[in-house]
C-alpha positions in Angstrom: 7.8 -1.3 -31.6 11.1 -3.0 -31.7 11.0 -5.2 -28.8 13.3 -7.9 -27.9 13.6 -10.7 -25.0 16.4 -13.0 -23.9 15.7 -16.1 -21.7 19.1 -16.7 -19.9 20.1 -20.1 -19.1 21.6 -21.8 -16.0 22.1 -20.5 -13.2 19.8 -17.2 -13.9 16.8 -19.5 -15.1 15.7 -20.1 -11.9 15.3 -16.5 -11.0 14.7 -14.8 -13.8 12.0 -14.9 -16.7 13.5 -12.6 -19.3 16.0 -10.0 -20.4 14.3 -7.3 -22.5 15.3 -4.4 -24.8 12.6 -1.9 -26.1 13.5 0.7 -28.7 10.5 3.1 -29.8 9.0 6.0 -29.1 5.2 5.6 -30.0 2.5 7.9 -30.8 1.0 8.0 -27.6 2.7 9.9 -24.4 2.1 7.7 -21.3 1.6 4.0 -20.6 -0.1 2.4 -17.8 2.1 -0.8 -16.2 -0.7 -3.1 -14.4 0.9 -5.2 -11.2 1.8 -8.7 -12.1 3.4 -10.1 -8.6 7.5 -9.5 -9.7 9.5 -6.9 -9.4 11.6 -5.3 -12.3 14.9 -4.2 -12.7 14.7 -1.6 -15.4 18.0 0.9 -17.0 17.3 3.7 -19.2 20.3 3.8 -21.9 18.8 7.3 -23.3 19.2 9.6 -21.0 19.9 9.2 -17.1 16.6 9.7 -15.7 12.9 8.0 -15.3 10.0 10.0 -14.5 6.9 7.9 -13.0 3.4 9.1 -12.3 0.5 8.3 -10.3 -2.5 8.1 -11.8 -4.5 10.5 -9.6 -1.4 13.2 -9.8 -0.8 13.1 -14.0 1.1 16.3 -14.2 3.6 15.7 -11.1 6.1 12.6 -11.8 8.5 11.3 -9.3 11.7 11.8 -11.0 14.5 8.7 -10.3 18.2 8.1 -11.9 18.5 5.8 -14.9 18.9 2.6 -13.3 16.0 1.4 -11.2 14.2 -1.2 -9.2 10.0 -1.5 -9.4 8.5 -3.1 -6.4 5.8 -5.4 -6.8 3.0 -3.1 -7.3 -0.9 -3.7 -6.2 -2.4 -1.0 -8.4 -1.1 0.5 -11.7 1.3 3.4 -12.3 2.4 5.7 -15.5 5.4 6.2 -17.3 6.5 8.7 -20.3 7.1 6.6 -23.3 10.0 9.0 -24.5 11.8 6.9 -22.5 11.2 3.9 -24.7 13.7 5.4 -27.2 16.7 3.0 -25.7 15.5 0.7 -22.9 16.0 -2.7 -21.2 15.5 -4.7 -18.1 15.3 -8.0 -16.0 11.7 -9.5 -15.9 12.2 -11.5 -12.6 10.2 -14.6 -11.8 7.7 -14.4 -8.7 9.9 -14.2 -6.1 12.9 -14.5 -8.3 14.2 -11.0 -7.5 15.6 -11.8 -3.8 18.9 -13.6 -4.2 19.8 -11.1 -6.7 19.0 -7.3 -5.5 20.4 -7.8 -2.3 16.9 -6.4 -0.4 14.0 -8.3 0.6 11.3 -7.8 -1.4 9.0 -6.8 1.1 10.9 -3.6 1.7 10.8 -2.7 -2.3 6.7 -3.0 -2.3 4.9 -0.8 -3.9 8.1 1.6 -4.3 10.6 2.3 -6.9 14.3 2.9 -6.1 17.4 3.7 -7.9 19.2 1.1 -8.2 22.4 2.3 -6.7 20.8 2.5 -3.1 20.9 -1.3 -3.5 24.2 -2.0 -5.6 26.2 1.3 -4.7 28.9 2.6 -7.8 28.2 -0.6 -9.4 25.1 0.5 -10.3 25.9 3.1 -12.3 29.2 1.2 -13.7 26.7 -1.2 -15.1 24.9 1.7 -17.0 27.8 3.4 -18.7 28.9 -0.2 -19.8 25.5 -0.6 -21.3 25.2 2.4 -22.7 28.7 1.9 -24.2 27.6 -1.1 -26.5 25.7 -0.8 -29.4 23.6 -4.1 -30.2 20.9 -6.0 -27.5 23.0 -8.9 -27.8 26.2 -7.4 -26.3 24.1 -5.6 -23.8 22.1 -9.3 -22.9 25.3 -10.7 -22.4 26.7 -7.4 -19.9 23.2 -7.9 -17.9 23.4 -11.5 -17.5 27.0 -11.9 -16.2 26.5 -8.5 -14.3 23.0 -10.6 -12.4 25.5 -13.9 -12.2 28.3 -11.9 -10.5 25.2 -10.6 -7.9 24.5 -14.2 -7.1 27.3 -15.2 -5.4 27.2 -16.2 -2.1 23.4 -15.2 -1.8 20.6 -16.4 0.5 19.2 -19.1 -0.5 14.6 -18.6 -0.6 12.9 -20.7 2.3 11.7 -24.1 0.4 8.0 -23.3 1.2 7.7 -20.3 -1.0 8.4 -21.9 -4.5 5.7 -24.7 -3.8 3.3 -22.0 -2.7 4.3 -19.4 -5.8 2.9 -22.4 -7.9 -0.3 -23.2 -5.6 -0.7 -19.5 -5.7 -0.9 -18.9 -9.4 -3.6 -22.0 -9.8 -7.4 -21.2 -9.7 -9.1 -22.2 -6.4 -6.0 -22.6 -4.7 -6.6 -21.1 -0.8 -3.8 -19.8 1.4 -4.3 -22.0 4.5 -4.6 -25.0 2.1 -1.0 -23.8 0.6 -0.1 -23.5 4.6 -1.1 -27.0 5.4 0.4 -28.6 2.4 4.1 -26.9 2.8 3.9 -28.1 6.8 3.6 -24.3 7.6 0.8 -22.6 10.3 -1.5 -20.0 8.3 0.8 -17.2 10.0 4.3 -18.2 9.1 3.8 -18.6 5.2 2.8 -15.4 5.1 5.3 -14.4 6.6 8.3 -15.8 4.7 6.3 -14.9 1.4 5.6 -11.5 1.7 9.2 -11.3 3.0 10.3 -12.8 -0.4 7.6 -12.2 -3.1 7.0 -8.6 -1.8 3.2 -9.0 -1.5 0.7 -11.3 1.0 0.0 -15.0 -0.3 -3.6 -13.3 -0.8 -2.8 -10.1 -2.6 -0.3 -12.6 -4.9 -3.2 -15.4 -5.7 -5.5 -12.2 -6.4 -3.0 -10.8 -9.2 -1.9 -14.0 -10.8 -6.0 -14.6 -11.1 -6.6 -11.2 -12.3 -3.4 -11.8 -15.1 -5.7 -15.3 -16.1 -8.6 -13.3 -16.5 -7.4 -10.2 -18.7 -5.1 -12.9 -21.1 -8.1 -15.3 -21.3 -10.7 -11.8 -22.2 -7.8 -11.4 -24.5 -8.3 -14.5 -26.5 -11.9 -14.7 -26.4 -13.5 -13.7 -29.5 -16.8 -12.4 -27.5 -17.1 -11.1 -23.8 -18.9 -13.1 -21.4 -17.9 -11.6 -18.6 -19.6 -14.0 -16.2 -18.8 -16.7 -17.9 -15.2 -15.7 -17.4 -15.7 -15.0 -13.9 -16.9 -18.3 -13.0 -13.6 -19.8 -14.9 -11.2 -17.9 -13.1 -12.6 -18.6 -9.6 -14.7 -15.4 -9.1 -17.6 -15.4 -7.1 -19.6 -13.6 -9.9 -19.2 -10.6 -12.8 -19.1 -7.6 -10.3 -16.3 -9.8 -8.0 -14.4 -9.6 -11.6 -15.3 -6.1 -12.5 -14.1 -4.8 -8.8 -10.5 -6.8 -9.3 -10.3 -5.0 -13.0 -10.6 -1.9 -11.6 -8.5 -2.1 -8.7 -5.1 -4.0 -10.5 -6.0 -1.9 -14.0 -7.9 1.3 -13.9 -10.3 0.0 -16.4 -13.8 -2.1 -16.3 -13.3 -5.3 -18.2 -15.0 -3.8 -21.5 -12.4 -0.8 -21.7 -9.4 -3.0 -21.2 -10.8 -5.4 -23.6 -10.2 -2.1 -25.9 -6.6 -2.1 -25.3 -5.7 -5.1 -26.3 -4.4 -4.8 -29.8 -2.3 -1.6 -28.9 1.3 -2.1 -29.6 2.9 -2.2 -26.5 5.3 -4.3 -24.1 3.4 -7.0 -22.0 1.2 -6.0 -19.4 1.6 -2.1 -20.5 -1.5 -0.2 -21.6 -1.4 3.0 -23.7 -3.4 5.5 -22.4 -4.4 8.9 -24.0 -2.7 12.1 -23.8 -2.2 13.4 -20.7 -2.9 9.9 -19.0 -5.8 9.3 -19.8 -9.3 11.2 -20.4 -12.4 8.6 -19.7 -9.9 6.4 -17.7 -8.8 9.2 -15.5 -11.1 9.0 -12.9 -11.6 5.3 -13.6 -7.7 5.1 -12.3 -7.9 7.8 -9.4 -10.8 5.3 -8.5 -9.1 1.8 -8.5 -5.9 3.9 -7.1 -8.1 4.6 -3.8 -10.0 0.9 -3.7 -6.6 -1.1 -3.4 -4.4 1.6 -1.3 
């Protein structure tokens, strides 16, 4: 798997994690993306199409143009890896994405949309410009003055949301403690943070916990899975197990499986035709967190 990243300095830094190019096309058909509280900016330099599946509905993709926006997603979805062949995105940070798309997150939430419904012809101007160059260091440099240009004259976040993004993503930290501490009542922050991270304060703090517990299973050289629960603020094993299942499709042991598989972070091979023990695993976890 040839995959690359670019972190982009001043004034992007603040919004954005990474730039990324991926150019493969692996062995396996479909990959599962598992939610990690951002949104993603992703363009297809192959061919002018992506095709994205729900778990539960394997054989019947929703078909989008090359250039698209993911929401910030509370369950996983599928894609077809032939599109890896020439790929690349923006990775934004929590909450990062709203002075750039020009949308509020909250209306991009569990959706994907083409990118041109946000940024008009530009959005396909940006493509063919793209597609034009021939290295990922020509096409970093086209993305990052393309996200610069997009930040002019945009809204600035409301000054709770930062401090609660990092409450948020620590264990143990509680959404009316957030509220207190950023001078906010219980109602308004999550209000202004769903508006800009595209998810509740609750939903958010449940993600970033699950993310600790699948890297930290990751690392571990055994699986004590109640162990693990009680570090990353779980009530017990089956509170854990439940989360798995709901932001994966898979009990802790299965993804535990997964996690030498070559792929881009926070993707999960699955087997052809999307999965075979999984499937109703994912159906399952699709229904629990709808």
């Amino acid at each position: 798997m040839k995959y690359l990243t670019h972190s982009p300095g001043p004034p992007l830094a603040r919004w954005v994690d990474n730039l990324w190019s991926l150019m493969d096309a692996p062995a396996h058909a479909r990959e599962s993306i598992l939610p990690s509280g951002t949104l993603e900016l992703v363009i297809n330099l192959q061919e002018n199409e992506f095709r994205i599946y729900n778990p539960s509905q394997p054989d019947r993709p929703r078909r989008f143009a090359g250039a698209i926006v993911s929401g910030p997603y509370r369950s996983p979805f599928v894609i077809d890896t032939l599109e890896h062949a020439s790929i690349m995105g923006v990775h934004f940070k929590p909450g990062g994405a709203f002075p750039i798309l020009g949308a509020l997150p909250a209306e991009l939430g569990d959706l994907h949309l083409d990118l041109e419904t946000l940024w008009s012809r530009q959005a396909n101007e940006l493509r063919e410009r793209l597609c034009e160059e021939t290295t990922p260091e020509r096409r970093f440099r086209i993305l990052e003055r393309a996200l610069i240009a997009r930040l002019h004259g945009s809204r600035e976040c409301h000054r709770a949301v930062p401090v609660a993004l990092a409450r948020l993503s620590e264990s143990g930290a509680s959404v009316r403690n957030v509220a207190a501490h950023v001078g906010l009542s219980h109602r308004r922050l999550i209000e202004v943070f769903s508006a800009e991270v595209g998810m509740t304060p609750k939903l958010f703090a449940r993600v970033q916990r699950f993310q600790r517990a699948a890297a930290a299973a990751r690392r571990g050289t055994s699986a004590d899975w109640a162990g693990l629960a009680l570090v990353c603020g779980y009530s017990d094993q089956s509170h854990l197990i439940r989360d798995f299942l709901a932001f994966s499709g898979f009990s802790p042991e299965a993804l535990l499986r997964h996690r030498d598989d070559p792929v881009k972070p926070n993707h999960l091979a699955l087997p052809e035709g999307g999965g075979s023990n999984s499937s109703n695993t994912l159906q399952s976890a699709g229904a629990m967190s709808s």
